[in-house]
PLY file of the C-alpha trace (Angstrom):
ply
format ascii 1.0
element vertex 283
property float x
property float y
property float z
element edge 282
property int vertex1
property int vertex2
end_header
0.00 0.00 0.00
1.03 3.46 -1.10
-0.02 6.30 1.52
1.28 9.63 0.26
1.20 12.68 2.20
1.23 16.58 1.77
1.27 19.49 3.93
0.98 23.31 4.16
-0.80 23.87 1.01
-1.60 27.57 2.10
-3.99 28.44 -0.15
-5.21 32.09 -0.42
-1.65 33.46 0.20
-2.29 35.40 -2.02
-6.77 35.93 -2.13
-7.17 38.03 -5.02
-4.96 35.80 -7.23
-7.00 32.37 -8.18
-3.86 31.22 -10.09
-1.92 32.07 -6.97
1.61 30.04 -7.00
0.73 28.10 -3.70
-2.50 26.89 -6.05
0.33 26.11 -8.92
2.68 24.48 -6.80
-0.05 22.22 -5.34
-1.35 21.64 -8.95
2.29 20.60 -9.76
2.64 17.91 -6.37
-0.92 16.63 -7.41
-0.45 16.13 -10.95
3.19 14.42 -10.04
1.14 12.15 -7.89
-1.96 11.14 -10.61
0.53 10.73 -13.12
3.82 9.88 -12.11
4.75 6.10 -11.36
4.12 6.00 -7.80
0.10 6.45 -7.88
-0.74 6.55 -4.37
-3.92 4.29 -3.09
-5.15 7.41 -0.77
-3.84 11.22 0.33
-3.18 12.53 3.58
-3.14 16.62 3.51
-1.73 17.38 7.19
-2.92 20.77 7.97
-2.39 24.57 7.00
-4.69 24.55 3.99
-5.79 27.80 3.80
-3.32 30.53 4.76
-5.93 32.48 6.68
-9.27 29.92 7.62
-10.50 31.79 4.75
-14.13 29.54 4.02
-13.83 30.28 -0.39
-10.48 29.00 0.01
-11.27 25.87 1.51
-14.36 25.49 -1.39
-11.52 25.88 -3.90
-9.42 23.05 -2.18
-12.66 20.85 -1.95
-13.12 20.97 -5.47
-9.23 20.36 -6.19
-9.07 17.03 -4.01
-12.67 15.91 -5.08
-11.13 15.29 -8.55
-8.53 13.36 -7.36
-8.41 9.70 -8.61
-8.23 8.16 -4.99
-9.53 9.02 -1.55
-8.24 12.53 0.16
-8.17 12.51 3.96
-7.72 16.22 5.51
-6.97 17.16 9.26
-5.96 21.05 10.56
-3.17 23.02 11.19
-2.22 25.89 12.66
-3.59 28.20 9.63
-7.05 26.63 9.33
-10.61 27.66 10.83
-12.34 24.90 12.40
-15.77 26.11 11.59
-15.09 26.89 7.99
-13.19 23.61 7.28
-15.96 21.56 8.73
-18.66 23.33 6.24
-16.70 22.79 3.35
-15.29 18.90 4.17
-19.05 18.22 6.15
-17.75 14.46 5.77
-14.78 14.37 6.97
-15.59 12.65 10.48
-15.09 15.07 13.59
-15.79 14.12 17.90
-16.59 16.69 20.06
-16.07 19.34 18.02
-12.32 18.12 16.52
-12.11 16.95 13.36
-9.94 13.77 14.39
-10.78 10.45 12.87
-9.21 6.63 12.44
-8.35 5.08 8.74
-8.65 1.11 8.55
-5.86 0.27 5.68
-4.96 -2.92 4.69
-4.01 -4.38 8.75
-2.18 -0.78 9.34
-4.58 1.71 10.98
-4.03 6.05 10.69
-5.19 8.14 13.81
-5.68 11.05 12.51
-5.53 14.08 15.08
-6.53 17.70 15.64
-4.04 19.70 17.09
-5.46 23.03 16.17
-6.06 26.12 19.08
-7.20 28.96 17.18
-4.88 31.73 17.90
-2.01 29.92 18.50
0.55 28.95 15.95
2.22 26.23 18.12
0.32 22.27 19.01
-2.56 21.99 21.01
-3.64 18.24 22.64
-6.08 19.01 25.23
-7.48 16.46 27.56
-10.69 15.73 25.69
-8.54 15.50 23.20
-5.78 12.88 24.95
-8.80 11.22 26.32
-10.27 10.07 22.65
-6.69 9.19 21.26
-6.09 6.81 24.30
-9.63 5.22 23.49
-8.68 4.65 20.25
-5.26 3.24 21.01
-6.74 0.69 23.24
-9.42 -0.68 21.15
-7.08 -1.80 18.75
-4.12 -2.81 20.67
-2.28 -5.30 18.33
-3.11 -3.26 15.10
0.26 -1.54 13.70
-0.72 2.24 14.07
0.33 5.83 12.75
-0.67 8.98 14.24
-1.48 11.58 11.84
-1.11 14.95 12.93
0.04 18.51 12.27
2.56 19.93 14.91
5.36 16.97 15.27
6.04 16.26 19.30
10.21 17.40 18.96
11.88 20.27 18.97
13.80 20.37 15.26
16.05 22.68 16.30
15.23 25.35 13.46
14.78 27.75 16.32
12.21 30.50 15.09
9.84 28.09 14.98
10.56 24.86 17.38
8.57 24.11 20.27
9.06 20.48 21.43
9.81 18.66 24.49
9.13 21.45 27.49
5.72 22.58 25.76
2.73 20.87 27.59
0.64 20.10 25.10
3.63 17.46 24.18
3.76 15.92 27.60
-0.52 15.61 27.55
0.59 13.40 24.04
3.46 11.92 25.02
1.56 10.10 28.24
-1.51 9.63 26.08
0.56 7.24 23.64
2.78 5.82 26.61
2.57 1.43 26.72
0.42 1.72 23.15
3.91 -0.40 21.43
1.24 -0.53 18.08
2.56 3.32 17.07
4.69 2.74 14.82
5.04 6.11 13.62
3.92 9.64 13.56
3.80 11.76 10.74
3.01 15.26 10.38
4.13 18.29 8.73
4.43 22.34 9.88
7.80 23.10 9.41
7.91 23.52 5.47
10.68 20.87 4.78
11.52 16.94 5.29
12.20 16.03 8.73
13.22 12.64 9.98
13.46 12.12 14.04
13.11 8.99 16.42
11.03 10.49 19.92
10.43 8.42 22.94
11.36 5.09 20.44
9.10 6.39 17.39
9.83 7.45 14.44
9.07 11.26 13.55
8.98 11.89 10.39
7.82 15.69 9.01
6.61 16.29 4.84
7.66 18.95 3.21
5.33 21.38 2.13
4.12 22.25 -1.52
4.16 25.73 -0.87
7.54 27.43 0.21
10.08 25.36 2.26
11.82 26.83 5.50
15.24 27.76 5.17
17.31 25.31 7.43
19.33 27.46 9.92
20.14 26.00 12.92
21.73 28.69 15.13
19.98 29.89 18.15
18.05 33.59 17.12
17.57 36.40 18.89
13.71 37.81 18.63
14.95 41.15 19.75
18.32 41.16 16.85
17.05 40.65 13.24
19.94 39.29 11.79
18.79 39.26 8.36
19.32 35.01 8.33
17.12 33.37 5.04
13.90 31.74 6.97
11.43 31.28 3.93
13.07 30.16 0.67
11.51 29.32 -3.02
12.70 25.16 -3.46
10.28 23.18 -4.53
7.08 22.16 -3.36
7.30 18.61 -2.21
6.01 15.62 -0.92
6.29 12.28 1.13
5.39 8.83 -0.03
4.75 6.19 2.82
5.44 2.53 1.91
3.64 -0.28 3.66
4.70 -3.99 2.84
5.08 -6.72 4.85
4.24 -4.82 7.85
7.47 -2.33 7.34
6.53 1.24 7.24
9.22 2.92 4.73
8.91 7.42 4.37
10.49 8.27 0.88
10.63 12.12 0.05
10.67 13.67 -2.95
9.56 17.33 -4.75
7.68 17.97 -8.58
9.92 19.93 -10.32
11.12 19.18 -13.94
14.67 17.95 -13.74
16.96 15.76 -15.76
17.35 12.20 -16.63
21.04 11.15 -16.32
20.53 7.22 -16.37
17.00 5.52 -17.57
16.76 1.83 -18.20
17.80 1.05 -21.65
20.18 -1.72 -22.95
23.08 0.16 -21.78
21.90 -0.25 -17.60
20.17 -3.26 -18.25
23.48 -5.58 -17.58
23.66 -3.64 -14.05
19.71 -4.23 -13.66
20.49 -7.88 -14.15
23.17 -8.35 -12.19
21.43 -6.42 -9.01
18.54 -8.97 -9.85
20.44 -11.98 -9.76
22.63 -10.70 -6.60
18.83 -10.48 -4.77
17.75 -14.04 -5.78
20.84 -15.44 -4.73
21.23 -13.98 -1.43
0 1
1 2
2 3
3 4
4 5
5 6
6 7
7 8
8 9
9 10
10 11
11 12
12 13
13 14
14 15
15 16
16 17
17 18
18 19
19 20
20 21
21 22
22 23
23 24
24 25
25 26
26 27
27 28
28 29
29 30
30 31
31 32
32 33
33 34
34 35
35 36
36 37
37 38
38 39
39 40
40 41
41 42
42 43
43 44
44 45
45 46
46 47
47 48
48 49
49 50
50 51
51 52
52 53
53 54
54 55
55 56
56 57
57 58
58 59
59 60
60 61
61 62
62 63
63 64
64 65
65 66
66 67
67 68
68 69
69 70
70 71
71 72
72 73
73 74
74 75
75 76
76 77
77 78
78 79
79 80
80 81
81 82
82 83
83 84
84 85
85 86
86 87
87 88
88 89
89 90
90 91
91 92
92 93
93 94
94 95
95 96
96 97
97 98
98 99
99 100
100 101
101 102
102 103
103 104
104 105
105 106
106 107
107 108
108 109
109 110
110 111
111 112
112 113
113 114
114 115
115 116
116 117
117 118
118 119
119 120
120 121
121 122
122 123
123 124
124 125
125 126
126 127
127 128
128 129
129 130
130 131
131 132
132 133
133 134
134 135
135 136
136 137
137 138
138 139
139 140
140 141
141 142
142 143
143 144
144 145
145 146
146 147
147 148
148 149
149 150
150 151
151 152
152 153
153 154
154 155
155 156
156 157
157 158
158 159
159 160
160 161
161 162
162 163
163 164
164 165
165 166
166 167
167 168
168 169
169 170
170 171
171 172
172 173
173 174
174 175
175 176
176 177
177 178
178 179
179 180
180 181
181 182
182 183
183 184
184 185
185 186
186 187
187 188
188 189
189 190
190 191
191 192
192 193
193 194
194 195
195 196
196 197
197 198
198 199
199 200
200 201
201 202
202 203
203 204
204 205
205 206
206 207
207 208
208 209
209 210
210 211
211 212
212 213
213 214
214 215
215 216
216 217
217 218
218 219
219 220
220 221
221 222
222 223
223 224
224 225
225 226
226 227
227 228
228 229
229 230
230 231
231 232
232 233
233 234
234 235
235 236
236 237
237 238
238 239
239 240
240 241
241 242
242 243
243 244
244 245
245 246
246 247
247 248
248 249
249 250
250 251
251 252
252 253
253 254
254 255
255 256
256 257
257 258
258 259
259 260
260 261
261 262
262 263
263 264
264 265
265 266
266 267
267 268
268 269
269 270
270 271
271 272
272 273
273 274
274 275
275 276
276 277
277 278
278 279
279 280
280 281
281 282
């Protein structure tokens, strides 16, 4: 099974523009994903959709993933309006006013989570919240699991925007998840750029986004000392592919961008595609 994943679409960066380049560079990650070689069997879009909670930008979206070819499963960032998501996605499933849900995939199982406080840029997990995630966890206890959420639990060390370990709303997860060994991984997006981390004995793993990508600076940063350091920066929009096969969880990364072919598999490789083949089957 093929799970791929996007994140921080932004859309309505720019509201007066329809043909806005956040709407072309998700146009570009879609279209790389319908017709590309690695067709996914459903999409994850993990938060940040519309840059402002704006409700026409959410219709627009709507009508971009309802022509997808396979099924599109949404949850909220940081960016989004609750209210004006839910009347635009009115199926996606919510509880208790959160748009969290579960995915049943082939004997692997998504959580997907809300970790949206309006007015805050940073994760929220409340205990209403931690309270439904445990329920989940335990009524499927030997089913391999990922959580799906926005805001990943560590602190990536790009320092304008890290949160992490200290912040409590990472504590209320952390002990919400605690003796559930079925998480096998969390994935999640926010910081604009791929991420790979193991927390607490799972593996972290953040999606670039297809709008802009955060510059990766890692030095500590003064709030009070602009220092004129890149933070936003114009690669290109990208995307994560999730592999699941014989119950191993593999995260590939990659962006939609036209680029050159150095190698393709002609008669020339095919003596090196051979040999690799026969060097599997023997062992």
């Amino acid at each position: 099974m093929l799970i791929a994943q996007i994140t921080d679409v932004h859309i309505g960066f720019a509201p007066q523009t329809p043909d806005e380049l956040n709407r072309q560079r998700l146009d570009a990650v879609l279209q790389t994903l319908i017709k590309g070689p690695n067709r996914p069997d459903m999409l994850l879009v993990t938060g940040d959709i519309a840059d402002d909670g704006g409700e026409e930008n959410y219709a627009r979206v709507a009508a971009i993933f309802a022509a997808c070819p396979f099924p599109v499963y949404p949850s909220l960032g940081n960016h989004d309006d609750r209210a004006s998501f839910m009347r635009q996605f009115p199926t996606v499933p919510q509880q208790g006013g959160f748009v969290h849900y579960c995915i049943e995939a082939q004997a692997l199982r998504l959580i997907v989570l809300d970790t949206l406080e309006e007015g805050r840029h940073g994760g929220s997990f409340c205990d209403n919240r931690a309270q439904w995630l445990m329920a989940q966890l335990s009524a499927a206890p030997e089913t391999p699991t990922v959580i799906v959420m926005h805001h990943p639990p560590i602190d990536t060390g790009i320092a304008w925007m890290s949160g992490g370990e200290g912040e409590a709303w990472v504590q209320r997860f952390a002990d919400a998840i605690a003796g559930h060994k079925q998480v096998r991984a969390i994935w999640s997006g926010h910081f604009h750029r791929p991420i790979v981390s193991s927390w607490r004995g799972i593996t972290v793993t953040v999606c670039p986004a297809t709008a802009a990508q955060l510059a990766l600076d890692l030095r500590p940063i003064d709030p009070e000392q602009p220092d004129n350091r890149a933070m936003i920066t114009a690669d290109p929009p990208g995307y994560a592919l999730h592999r699941w096969h014989g119950g191993e969880l593999v995260s590939l990364f990659d962006t939609a961008e036209d680029r050159g072919i150095l190698a393709k598999f002609d008669t020339a490789m095919q003596p090196l595609v051979r040999y690799l083949a026969h060097e599997r089957e023997s062992g």
